[in-house]
C-alpha positions in Angstrom: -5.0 -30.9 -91.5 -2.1 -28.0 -92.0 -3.4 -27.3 -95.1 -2.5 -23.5 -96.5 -4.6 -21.2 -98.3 -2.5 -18.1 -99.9 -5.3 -15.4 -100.0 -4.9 -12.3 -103.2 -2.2 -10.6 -101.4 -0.2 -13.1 -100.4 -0.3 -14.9 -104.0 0.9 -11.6 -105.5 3.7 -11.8 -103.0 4.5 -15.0 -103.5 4.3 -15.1 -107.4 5.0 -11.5 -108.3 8.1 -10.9 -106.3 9.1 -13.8 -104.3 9.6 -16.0 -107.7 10.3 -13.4 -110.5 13.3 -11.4 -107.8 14.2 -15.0 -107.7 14.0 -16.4 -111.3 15.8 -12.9 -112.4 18.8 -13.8 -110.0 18.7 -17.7 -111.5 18.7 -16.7 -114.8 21.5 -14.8 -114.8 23.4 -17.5 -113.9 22.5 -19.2 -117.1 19.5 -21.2 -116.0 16.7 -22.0 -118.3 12.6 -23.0 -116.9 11.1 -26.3 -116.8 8.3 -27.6 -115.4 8.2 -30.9 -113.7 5.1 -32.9 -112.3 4.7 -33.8 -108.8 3.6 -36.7 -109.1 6.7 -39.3 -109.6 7.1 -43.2 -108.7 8.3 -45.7 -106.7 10.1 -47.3 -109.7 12.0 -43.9 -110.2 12.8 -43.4 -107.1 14.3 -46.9 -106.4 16.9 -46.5 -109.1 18.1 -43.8 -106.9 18.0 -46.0 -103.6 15.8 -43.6 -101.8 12.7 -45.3 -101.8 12.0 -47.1 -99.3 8.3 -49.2 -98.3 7.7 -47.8 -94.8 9.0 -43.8 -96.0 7.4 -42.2 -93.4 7.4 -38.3 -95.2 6.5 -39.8 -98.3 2.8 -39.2 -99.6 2.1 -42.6 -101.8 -1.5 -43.2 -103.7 -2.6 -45.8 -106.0 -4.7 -44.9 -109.0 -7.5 -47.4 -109.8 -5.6 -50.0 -111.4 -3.5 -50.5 -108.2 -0.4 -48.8 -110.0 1.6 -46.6 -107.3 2.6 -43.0 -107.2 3.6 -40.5 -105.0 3.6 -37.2 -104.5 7.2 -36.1 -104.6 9.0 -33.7 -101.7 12.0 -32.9 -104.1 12.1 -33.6 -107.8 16.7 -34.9 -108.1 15.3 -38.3 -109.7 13.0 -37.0 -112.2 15.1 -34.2 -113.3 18.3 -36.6 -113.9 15.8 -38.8 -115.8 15.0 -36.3 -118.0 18.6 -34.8 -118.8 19.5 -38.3 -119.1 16.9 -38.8 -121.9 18.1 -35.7 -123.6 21.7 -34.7 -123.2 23.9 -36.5 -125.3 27.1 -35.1 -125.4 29.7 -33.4 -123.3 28.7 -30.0 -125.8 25.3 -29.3 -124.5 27.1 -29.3 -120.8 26.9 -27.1 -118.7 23.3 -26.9 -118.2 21.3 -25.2 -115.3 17.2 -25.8 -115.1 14.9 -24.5 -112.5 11.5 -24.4 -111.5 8.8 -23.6 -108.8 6.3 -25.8 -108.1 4.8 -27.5 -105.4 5.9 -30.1 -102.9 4.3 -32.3 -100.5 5.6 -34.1 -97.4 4.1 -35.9 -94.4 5.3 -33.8 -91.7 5.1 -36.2 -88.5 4.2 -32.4 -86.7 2.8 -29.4 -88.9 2.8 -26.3 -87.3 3.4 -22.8 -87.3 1.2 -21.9 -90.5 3.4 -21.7 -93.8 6.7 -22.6 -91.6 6.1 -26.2 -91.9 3.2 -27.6 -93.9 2.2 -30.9 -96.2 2.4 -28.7 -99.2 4.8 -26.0 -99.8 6.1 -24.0 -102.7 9.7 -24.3 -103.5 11.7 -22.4 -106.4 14.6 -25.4 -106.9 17.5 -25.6 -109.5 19.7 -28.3 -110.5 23.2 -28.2 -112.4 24.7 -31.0 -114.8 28.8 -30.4 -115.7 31.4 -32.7 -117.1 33.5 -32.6 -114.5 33.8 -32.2 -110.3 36.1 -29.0 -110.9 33.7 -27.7 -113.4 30.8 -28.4 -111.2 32.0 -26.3 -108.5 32.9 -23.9 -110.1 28.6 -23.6 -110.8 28.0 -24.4 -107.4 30.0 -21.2 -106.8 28.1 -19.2 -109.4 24.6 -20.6 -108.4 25.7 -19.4 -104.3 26.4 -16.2 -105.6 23.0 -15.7 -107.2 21.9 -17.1 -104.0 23.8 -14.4 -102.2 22.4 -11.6 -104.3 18.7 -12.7 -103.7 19.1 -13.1 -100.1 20.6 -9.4 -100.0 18.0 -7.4 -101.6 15.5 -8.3 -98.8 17.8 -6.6 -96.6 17.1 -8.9 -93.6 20.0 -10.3 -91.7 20.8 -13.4 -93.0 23.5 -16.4 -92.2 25.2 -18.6 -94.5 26.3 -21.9 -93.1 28.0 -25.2 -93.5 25.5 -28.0 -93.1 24.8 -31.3 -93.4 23.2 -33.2 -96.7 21.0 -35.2 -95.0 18.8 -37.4 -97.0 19.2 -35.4 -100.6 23.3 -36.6 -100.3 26.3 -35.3 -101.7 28.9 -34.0 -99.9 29.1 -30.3 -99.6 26.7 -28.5 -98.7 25.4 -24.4 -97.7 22.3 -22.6 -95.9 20.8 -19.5 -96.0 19.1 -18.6 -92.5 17.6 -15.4 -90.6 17.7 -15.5 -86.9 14.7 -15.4 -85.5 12.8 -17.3 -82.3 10.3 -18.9 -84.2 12.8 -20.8 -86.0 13.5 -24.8 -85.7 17.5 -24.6 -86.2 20.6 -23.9 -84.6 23.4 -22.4 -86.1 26.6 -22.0 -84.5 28.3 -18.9 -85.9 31.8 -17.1 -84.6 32.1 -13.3 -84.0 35.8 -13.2 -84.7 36.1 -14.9 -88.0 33.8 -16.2 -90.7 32.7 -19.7 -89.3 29.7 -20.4 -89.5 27.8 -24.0 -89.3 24.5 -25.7 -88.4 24.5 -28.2 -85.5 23.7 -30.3 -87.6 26.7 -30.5 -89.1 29.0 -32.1 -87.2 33.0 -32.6 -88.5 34.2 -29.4 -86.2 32.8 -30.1 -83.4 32.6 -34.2 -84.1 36.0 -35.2 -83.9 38.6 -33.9 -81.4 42.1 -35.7 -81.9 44.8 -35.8 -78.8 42.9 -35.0 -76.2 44.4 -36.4 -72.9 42.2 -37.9 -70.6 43.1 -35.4 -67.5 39.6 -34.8 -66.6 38.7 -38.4 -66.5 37.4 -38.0 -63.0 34.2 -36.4 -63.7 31.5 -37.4 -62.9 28.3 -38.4 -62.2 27.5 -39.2 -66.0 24.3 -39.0 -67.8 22.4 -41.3 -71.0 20.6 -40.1 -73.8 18.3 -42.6 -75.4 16.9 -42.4 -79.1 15.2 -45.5 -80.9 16.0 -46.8 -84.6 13.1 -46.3 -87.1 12.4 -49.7 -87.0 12.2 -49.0 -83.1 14.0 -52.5 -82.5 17.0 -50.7 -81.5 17.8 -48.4 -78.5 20.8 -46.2 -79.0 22.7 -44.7 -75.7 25.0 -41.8 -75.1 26.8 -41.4 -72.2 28.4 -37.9 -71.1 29.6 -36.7 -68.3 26.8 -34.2 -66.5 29.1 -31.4 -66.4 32.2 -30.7 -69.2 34.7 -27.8 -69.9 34.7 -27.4 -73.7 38.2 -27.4 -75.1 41.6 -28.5 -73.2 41.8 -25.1 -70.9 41.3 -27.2 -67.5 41.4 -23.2 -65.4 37.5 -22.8 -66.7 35.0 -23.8 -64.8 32.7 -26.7 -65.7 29.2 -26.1 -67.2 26.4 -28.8 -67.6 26.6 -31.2 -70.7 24.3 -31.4 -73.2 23.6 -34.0 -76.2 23.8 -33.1 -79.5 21.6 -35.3 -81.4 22.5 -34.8 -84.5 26.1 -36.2 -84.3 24.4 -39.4 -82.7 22.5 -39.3 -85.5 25.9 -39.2 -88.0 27.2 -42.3 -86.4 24.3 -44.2 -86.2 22.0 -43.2 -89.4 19.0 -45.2 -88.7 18.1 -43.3 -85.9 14.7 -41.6 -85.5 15.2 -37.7 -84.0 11.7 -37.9 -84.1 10.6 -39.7 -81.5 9.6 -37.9 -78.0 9.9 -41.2 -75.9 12.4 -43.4 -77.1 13.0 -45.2 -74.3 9.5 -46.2 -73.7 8.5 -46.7 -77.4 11.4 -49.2 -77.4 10.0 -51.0 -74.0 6.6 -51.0 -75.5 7.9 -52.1 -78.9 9.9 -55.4 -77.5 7.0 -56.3 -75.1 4.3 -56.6 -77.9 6.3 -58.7 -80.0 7.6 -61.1 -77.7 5.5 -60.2 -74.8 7.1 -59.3 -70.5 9.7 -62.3 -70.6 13.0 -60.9 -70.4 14.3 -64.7 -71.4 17.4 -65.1 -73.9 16.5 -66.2 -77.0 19.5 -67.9 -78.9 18.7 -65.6 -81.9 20.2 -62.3 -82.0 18.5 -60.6 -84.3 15.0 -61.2 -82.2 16.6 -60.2 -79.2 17.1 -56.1 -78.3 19.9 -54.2 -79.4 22.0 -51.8 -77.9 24.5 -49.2 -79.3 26.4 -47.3 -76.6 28.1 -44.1 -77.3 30.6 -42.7 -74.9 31.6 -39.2 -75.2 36.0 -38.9 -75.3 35.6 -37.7 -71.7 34.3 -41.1 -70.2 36.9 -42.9 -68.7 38.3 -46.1 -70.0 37.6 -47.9 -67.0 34.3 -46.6 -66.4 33.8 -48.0 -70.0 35.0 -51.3 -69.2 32.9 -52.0 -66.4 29.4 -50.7 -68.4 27.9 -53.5 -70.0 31.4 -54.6 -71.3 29.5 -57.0 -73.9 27.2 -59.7 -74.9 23.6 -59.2 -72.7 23.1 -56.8 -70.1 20.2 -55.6 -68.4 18.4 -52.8 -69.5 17.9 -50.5 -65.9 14.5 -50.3 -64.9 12.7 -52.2 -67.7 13.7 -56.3 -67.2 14.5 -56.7 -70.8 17.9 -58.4 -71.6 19.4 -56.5 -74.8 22.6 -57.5 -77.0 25.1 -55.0 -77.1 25.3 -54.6 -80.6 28.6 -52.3 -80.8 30.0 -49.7 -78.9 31.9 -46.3 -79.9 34.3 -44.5 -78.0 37.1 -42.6 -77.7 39.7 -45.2 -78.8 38.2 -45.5 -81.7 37.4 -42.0 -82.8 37.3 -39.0 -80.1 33.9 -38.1 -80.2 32.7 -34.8 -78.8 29.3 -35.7 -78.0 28.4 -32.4 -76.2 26.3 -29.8 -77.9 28.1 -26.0 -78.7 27.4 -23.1 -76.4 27.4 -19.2 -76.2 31.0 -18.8 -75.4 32.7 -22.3 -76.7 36.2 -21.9 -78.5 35.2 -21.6 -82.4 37.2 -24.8 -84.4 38.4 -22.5 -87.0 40.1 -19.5 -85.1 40.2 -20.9 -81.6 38.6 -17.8 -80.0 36.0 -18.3 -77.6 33.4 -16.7 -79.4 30.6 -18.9 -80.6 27.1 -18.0 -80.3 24.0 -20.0 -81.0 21.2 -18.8 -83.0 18.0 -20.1 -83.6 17.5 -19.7 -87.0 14.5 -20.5 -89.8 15.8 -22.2 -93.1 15.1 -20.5 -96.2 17.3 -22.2 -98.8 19.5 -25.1 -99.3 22.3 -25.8 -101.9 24.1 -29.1 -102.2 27.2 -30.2 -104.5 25.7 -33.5 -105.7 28.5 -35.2 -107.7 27.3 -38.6 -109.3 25.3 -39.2 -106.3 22.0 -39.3 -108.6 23.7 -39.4 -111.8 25.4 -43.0 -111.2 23.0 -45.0 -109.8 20.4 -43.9 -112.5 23.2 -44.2 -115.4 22.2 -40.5 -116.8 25.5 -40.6 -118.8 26.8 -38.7 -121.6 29.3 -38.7 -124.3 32.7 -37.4 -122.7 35.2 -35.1 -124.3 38.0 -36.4 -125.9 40.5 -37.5 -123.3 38.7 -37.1 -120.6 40.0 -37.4 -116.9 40.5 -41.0 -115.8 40.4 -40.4 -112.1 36.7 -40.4 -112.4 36.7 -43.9 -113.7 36.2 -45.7 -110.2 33.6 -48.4 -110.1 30.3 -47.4 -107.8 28.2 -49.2 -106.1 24.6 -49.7 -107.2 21.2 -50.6 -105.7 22.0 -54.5 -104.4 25.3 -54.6 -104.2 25.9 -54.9 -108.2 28.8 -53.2 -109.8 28.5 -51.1 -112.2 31.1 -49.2 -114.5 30.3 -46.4 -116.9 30.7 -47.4 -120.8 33.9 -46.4 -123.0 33.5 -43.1 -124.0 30.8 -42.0 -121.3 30.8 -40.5 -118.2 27.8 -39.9 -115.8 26.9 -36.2 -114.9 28.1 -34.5 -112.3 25.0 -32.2 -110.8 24.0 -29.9 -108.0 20.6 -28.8 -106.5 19.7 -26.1 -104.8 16.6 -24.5 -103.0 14.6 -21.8 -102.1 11.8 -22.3 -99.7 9.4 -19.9 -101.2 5.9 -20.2 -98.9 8.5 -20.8 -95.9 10.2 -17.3 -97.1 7.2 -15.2 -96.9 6.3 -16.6 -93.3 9.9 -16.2 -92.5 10.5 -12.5 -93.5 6.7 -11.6 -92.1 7.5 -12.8 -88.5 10.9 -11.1 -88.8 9.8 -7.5 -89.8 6.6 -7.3 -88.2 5.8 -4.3 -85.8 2.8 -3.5 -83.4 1.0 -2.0 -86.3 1.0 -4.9 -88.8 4.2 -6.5 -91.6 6.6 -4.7 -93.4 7.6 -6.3 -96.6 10.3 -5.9 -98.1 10.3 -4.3 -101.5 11.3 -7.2 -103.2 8.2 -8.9 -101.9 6.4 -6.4 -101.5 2.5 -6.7 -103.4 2.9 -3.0 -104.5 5.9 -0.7 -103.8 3.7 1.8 -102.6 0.0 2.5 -102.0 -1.5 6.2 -102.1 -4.3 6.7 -100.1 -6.6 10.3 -100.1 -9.6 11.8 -99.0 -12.3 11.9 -101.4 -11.8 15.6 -102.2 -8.4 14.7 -103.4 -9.6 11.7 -105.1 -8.5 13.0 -108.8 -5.4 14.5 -107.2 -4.1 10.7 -106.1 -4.8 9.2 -109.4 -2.8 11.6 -111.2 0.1 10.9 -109.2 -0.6 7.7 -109.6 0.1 7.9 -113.1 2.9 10.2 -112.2 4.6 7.5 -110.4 3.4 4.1 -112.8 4.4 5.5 -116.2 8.5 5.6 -117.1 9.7 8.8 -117.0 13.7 9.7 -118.2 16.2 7.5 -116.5 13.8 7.4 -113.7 11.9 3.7 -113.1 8.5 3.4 -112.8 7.1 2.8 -109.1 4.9 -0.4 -108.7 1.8 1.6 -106.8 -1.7 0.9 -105.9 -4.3 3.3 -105.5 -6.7 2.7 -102.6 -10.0 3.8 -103.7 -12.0 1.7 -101.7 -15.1 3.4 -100.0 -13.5 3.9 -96.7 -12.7 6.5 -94.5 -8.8 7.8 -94.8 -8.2 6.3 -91.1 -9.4 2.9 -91.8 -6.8 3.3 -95.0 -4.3 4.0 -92.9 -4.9 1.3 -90.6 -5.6 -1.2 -93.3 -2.2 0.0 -95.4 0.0 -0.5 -92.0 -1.6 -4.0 -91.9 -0.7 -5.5 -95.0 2.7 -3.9 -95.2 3.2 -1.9 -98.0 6.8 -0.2 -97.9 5.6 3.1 -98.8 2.3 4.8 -98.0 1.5 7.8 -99.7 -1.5 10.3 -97.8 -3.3 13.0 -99.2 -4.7 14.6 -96.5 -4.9 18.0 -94.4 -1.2 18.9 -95.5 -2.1 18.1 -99.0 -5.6 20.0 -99.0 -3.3 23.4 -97.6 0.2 23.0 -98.6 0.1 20.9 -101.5 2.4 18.6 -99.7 2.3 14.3 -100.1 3.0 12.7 -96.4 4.7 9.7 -97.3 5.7 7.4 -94.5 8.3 4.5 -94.2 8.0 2.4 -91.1 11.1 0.2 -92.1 13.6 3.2 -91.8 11.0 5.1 -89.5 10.8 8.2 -91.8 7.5 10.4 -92.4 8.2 13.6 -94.5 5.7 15.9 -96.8 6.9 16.0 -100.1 6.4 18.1 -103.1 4.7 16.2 -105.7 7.6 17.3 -108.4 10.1 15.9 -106.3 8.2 12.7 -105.6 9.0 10.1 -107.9 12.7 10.7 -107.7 12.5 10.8 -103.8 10.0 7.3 -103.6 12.7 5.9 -106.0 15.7 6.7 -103.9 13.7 5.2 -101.1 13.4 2.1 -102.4 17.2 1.5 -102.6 17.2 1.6 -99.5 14.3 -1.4 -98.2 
């Protein structure tokens, strides 16, 4: 079912630390809270051209008057309904609004507990300006807020160019960790500050004036993927092995697809699929049954798009299914060649990045790929949502007439904003909050149990004691909760739970806490707290006067 179910602890985590750490970062970038419901619909979301019948991720419901609703993955569309309803003029601009709430999507494949579920918890903030310079300059602000969260959990983290994918817009950022469970790639440089998903192709997309001098290479090799609608097979063709850049003295290595630029130049296709090639052979066969005949009607006939790599050969080109109907190998089904893309057209790098491929930015060869977990997405909107759902406010006097441009809405009508108005100009961006706490748990974790961070931490510290020293451990307790001086008050739990000290201790490694606190053998003859720190791998006895200053100096430090 990969359904979730965030026991006490984890809540706390989630709620206590992972949203209020966040919410203080957002807010002082000048956001304000909302609150928006999940449940949207299909009218709303077709005045933004997203909504489509067959949405596959989409989780739609009728209530029982037939009227339909869904259950909405991201909340753009209601939140520029709802500005547009109450932002007038260009004086209540800039405006910044977050929430957290919940969000439900259809995964095709759930897995890996919180990492990817149907129903996830996302803290996600969107940004209105007057403006595309004034806009950026909050998508800045809003990164750097980003950037400040991301650093007190002290994890290693990776900020990225990447693509907009469905959401739009057209400039967009990542945060990342490494780590093997993860589901991306990023492609980062050790000499210089590049750093990009695979995704996200421009750098490693287009390759201009590259002579054809290694033309002779060969044997080549297809990679198949199927359109959503599955009525149309896609094929990219690259030679099996490739030297990347135009140094011809290295030595060859083998060539790999990268998907996701297939997927630039041909939108419609479906990543998702395991088997394209036979789900398209299966697909054409039901509908029209085994007859490979010709019908005269294009559009029932199958399609092909070819896709050849800028190291294919032009002749090689030529004499591969030049055009018109060709026979699909191994399957009997004529296809129309729909289009084809190649080299003359655009040089297209089909080949996916590797450990040691020269980095588009600085030229060294010095690219490594990480496999990374996404925590958190921002994206510089413009009028993507604004336009086509005319959220528009009164503009400022003379107001920049460069942003005037008629835009295309919905079926093909134009539409230009009224004298005097001007649509909004917004940004989103996301925090994966149930995603985070998987994330940072699988990252830190040890033979002994997790180690949160103390931004996520439940409690900052837990003290645990024999029951001789059971009064003992709840007057430091109150030595360490109550504010004291310039010294803050340590969030601490006190484990009086009828166990022995060992279970405690076992327990306490388990759930993670960043400092544990034992009053024990050295306590009972030296008056002396053992306090222990797995994260920096630190275990000293302390004198109680000395430790709330020397937790607190601590904490800076996880």
């Amino acid at each position: 079912m990969a359904l979730a179910y965030l026991a006490a602890l984890v809540d706390m985590i989630s709620r206590r630390h992972a949203i209020e750490a966040g919410q203080g970062r957002i807010s002082t970038a000048g956001a304000s809270k909302v609150s928006l419901s999940s449940i949207s619909t299909p009218d709303l979301w077709k005045r933004s051209c997203r909504y489509k019948d067959d949405h596959p991720e989409l989780f739609q419901l009728e209530d029982r008057r037939g009227a339909k609703f869904l259950l909405s993955p991201t909340h753009e569309e209601e939140i520029t309904a709802l500005v547009g309803g109450i932002v007038k003029s260009y004086k209540q601009l800039p405006l910044l609004l977050y929430q957290t709430s919940r969000k439900y999507r259809d995964e095709p494949r759930p897995r890996q507990g919180l990492l990817r579920t149907r129903e996830f918890l996302m803290k996600d903030l969107y940004t209105f300006d007057i403006t595309p310079e004034r806009a950026l300059v909050t998508y800045r602000r809003v990164r750097k807020a980003y950037d400040n969260f991301f650093n007190e959990l002290r994890i290693r983290f990776v900020i990225a160019r990447a693509a907009s994918g469905d959401i739009g817009g057209s400039l967009s950022h990542e945060y990342h960790i490494p780590t093997t469970s993860g589901e991306d790639t990023l492609i980062q440089c050790g000499s210089c500050t590049y750093a990009a998903n695979e995704e996200w192709v421009p750098e490693n997309a287009v390759i201009e004036g590259v002579e054809r001098s290694i033309k002779e290479w060969g044997p080549y090799q297809s990679w198949f993927g199927v359109s959503r609608d599955r009525g149309c097979l896609v094929e990219a063709i690259l030679p099996r092995n490739i030297r990347s850049g135009e140094n011809l003295s290295l030595e060859p290595r083998k060539g790999q697809i990268n998907p996701h630029l297939i997927k630039s130049i041909y939108p419609d296709l479906d990543l998702s699929i395991e088997r394209p090639l036979s789900v398209f052979i299966d697909y054409w066969k039901e509908k029209r049954g085994s007859s490979p005949r010709r019908d005269p009607e294009i559009s029932s006939q199958p399609q092909l798009i070819r896709i050849y790599d800028y190291r294919v050969p032009q002749g090689f080109i030529e004499n591969h299914g030049s055009g018109g109907f060709t026979t699909l190998a191994d399957t009997g089904l004529l296809a129309v060649v729909g289009s084809r893309v190649q080299a003359d057209q655009k040089s297209l790098n089909l080949a996916r990045v590797q450990t040691g491929d020269e980095c588009p930015n600085c030229g060294e060869r010095d690219l490594e790929v990480l496999q990374t977990l996404e925590l958190g997405h921002t994206f510089h909107l413009g009028q993507r949502y604004s336009k086509p759902m005319n959220a528009k406010f009164a503009a400022a006097p003379n107001p920049p007439t460069n942003h005037r441009a008629l835009v295309q809405q919905g079926q093909d009508q134009n539409v230009a904003v009224e004298p005097g108005k001007e649509w909004f100009y917004m940004g989103c961006h996301g925090i994966g909050i149930s995603r985070m706490i998987a994330a940072v748990a699988d990252s830190l974790a040890d033979e002994r149990g997790l180690i949160w961070p103390r931004v996520m931490a439940p409690y900052e510290a837990v003290i645990l004691a024999t029951e001789e020293h059971e009064v003992a451990a709840e007057e430091i307790w109150d030595l360490l909760t109550q504010q004291q001086g310039g010294i803050d008050r340590v969030e601490a739990v006190l484990d009086d739970r009828d166990k022995s000290l060992g279970w405690k201790l076992k327990d306490a490694d388990l759930i993670g806490f960043p400092i544990v606190i034992v009053l024990g053998s050295t306590f009972r003859k030296e008056k002396l707290c053992e306090v222990s720190i797995r994260r920096l791998g630190l275990k000293e006895n302390i004198m109680i006067k000395n430790l709330r200053e020397y937790i607190g100096s601590k904490l800076a430090e996880i």
